[in-house]
N, C-alpha and C positions, 0 to 999 in steps of 0.2 A: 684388229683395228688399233692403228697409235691413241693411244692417251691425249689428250692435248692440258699440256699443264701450264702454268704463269709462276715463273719464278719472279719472287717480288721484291726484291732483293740483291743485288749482285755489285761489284766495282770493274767493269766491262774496261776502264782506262787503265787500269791496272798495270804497271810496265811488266809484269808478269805473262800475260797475253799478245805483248808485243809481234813475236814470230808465230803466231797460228790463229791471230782474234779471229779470220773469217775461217777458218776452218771448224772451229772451234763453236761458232755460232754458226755452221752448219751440221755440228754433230746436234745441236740445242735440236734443231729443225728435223732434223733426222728420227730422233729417241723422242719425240710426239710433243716439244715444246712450243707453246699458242705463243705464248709472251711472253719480254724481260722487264725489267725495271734496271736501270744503270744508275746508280745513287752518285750525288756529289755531296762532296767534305767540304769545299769549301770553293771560293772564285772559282778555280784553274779547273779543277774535277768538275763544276756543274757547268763550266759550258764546252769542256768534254764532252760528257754525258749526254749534252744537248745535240752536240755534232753527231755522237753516235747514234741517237736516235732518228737524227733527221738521215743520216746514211740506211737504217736499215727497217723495214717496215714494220717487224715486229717486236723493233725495240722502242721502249717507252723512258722517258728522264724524271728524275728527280732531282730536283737544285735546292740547297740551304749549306750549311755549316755547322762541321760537327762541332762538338762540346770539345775538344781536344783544340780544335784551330780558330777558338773562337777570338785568342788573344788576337790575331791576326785581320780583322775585320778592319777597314777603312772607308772615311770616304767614297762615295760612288758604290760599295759591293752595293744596298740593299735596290739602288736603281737599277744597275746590274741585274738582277734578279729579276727585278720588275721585268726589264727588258727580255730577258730569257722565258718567261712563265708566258708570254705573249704565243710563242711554239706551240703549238694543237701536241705534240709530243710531250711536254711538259705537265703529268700526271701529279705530281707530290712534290710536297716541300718537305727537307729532311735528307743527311737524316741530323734531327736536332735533338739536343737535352744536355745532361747532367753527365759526368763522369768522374766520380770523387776517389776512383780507382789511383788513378794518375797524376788527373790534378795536372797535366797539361798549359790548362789555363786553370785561371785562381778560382774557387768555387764562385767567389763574389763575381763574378767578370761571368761565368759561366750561368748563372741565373739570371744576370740581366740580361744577357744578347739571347738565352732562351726565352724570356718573355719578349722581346722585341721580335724575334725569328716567328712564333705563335702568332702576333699581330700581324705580322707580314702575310706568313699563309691565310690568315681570316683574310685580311683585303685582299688577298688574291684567288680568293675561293678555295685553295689548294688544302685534301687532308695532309697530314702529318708523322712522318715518319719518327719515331721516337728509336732514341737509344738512352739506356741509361743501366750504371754500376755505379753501388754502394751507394745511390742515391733518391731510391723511392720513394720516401716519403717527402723530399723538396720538387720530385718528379710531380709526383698526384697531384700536390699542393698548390703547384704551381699552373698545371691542366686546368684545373679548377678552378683557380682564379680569374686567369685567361681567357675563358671560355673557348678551350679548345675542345669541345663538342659541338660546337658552333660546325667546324668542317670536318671533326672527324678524325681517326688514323690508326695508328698499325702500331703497337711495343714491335720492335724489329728484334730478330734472333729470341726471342722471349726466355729467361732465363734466372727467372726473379720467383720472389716466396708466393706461395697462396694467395695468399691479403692481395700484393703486387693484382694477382691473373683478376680477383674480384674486384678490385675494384676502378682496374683499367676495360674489366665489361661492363659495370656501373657508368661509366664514361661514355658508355656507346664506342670504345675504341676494339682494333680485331687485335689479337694474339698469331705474330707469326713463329711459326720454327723453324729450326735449322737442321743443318746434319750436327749439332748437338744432342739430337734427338735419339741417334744412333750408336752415341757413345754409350759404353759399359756400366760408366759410372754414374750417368743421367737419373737414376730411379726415381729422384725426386720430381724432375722434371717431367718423366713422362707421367707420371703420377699425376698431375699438374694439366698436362695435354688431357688426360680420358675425361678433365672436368669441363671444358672448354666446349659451348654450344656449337652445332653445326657448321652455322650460321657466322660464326667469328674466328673461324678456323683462317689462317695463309701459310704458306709454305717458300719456303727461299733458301738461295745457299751459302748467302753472304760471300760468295766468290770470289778472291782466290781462295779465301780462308775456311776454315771449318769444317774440309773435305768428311764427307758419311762415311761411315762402314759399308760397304769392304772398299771403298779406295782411300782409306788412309794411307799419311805420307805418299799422296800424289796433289799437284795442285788442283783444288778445286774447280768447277765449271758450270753452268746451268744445266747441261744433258743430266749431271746428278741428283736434279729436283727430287726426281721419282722413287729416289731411296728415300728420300722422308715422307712422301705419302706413302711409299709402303711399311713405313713404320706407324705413322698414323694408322692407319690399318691397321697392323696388328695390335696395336693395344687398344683398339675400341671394337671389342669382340660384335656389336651388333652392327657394325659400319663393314662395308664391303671398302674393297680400294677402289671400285666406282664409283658408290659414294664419295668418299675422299676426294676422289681424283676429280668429278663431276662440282662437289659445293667450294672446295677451294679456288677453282676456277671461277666458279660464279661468284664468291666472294670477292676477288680480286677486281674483277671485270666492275662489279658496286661500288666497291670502294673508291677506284682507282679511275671512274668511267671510262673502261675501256671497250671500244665497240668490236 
C-alpha cells in the first residue's frame, strides 16, 4: 500500500518546473503523496501559489514575504493578502522571519515587516511559516513578543542549535525537515531530529532545492518527501517509517487544517 505523505514545503512556481510541473505533481501522486504546500516569497510567488492551488486539489498555498524581499513590500501588498487568504486553499502565512545570512533587506527593515507579517497571520487566523539564519535569538524574541503562538507554525527546513529546537517547541511551534536531513555532514542536525516529540515532527523538500540522498545534483521535487521520512526512521530506533509516515501526516493535516 502507497504511503500517503504532506510535503509542507515546496516553491511549485519555480521556473525550474516550468516544462514537466504536471508531470511532475503526478509522479508526487504517484509515489503516495496526500499533499503540498507551494510557499510564496513575496506578491508575485503568493498569488502564484494561490493559482496553483486553486488548479490542483491536492495542492494547498501559503502567501507572505520572505525576509530576503521584504525591502520590496508596498502599498496594497498587505490587502493583497488579505484578499488571497480569503481561498479555502490558502493554509499558511509564510514563509516569514529574519535572515542576517545576507542581509538582503537591512536587519532593521527585516524585523519590522516580520512583526507586522506575525500581526497579519494573527488577524487572519493563519499559522506561520518561519524561516530564519544567523538569527534566532531576534527570531524567538520576536515570536514571543508577537504572540505568535496565538496561531501557531512550522521553523521551515529546521537547521538551527539545540536551544533554537527547545525553545521553538516552548512556543507550541512544529520542527519541519528537509533532505538536509540526509546529508553526510548533518550529525548535528539529526542529533537534533531524535529529540523532537512525535507530535511536532513535519517533513518538506523545500523544492527545487535541497535534493536528499541518493538524488543529489538532481533538481528537487515532492515525490522525494519519503527520503526524509525514511531518514526519520532511521534515526529514531523505536519509531517505524509508519509511524513517521502516519504522525507527520497527521501533524501537518493539525497544523495546516487540512481535511
Amino acid at each position: 500500500m502507497l504511503s500517503m505523505l504532506i510535503d509542507t514545503h515546496t516553491h511549485l512556481d519555480d521556473n525550474r518546473f516550468n516544462e514537466d510541473r504536471d508531470a511532475m505533481l503526478a509522479r508526487a501522486l504517484d509515489t503516495g503523496i496526500e499533499a503540498v504546500i507551494t510557499i510564496g516569497c513575496d506578491l508575485t510567488t503568493s498569488q502564484a501559489a494561490v493559482r496553483l492551488a486553486d488548479q490542483h486539489p491536492f495542492v494547498y498555498a501559503s502567501i507572505g514575504v520572505h525576509p530576503h524581499e521584504v525591502r520590496h513590500i508596498s502599498d496594497g501588498w498587505y490587502d493583497e493578502f488579505r484578499r488571497l487568504a480569503k481561498s479555502k486553499n490558502v493554509v499558511a502565512y509564510g514563509e516569514i522571519g529574519l535572515d542576517y545570512h545576507y542581509n538582503h533587506s537591512s536587519p532593521k527593515e527585516q524585523r519590522e515587516r516580520f512583526r507586522e507579517q506575525i500581526q497579519l497571520a494573527r488577524e487572519l487566523a493563519l499559522p506561520v511559516i518561519i524561516h530564519t539564519r544567523d538569527a534566532q535569538e531576534d527570531t524567538i524574541k520576536i515570536l514571543r513578543e508577537e504572540q505568535a503562538s496565538d496561531v501557531g507554525g512550522v521553523f521551515h527546513c529546521f537547521s538551527g542549535d539545540p536551544w533554537l529546537a527547545k525553545d521553538a517547541l516552548d512556543l507550541g511551534f512544529y520542527l519541519s525537515f528537509s533532505g538536509m536531513l540526509t546529508f553526510q555532514n548533518a550529525t548535528t542536525l539529526r542529533e537534533i531530529a531524535k529529540t523532537v516529540p512525535l507530535d511536532r515532527l513535519l517533513i518538506e523538500t523545500d523544492c527545487p532545492y535541497l535534493t536528499p540522498v541518493p538524488y543529489r545534483g538532481k533538481r528537487n521535487e515532492p515525490a522525494y518527501v519519503a527520503q526524509v521520512a525514511k531518514h526519520l526512521a532511521l534515526i529514531h530506533p523505536t519509531l517505524s517509517l509508519e509511524d513517521i509516515e502516519r504522525k507527520t501526516t497527521e501533524n501537518a493535516k493539525r497544523l495546516f487544517k487540512i481535511v
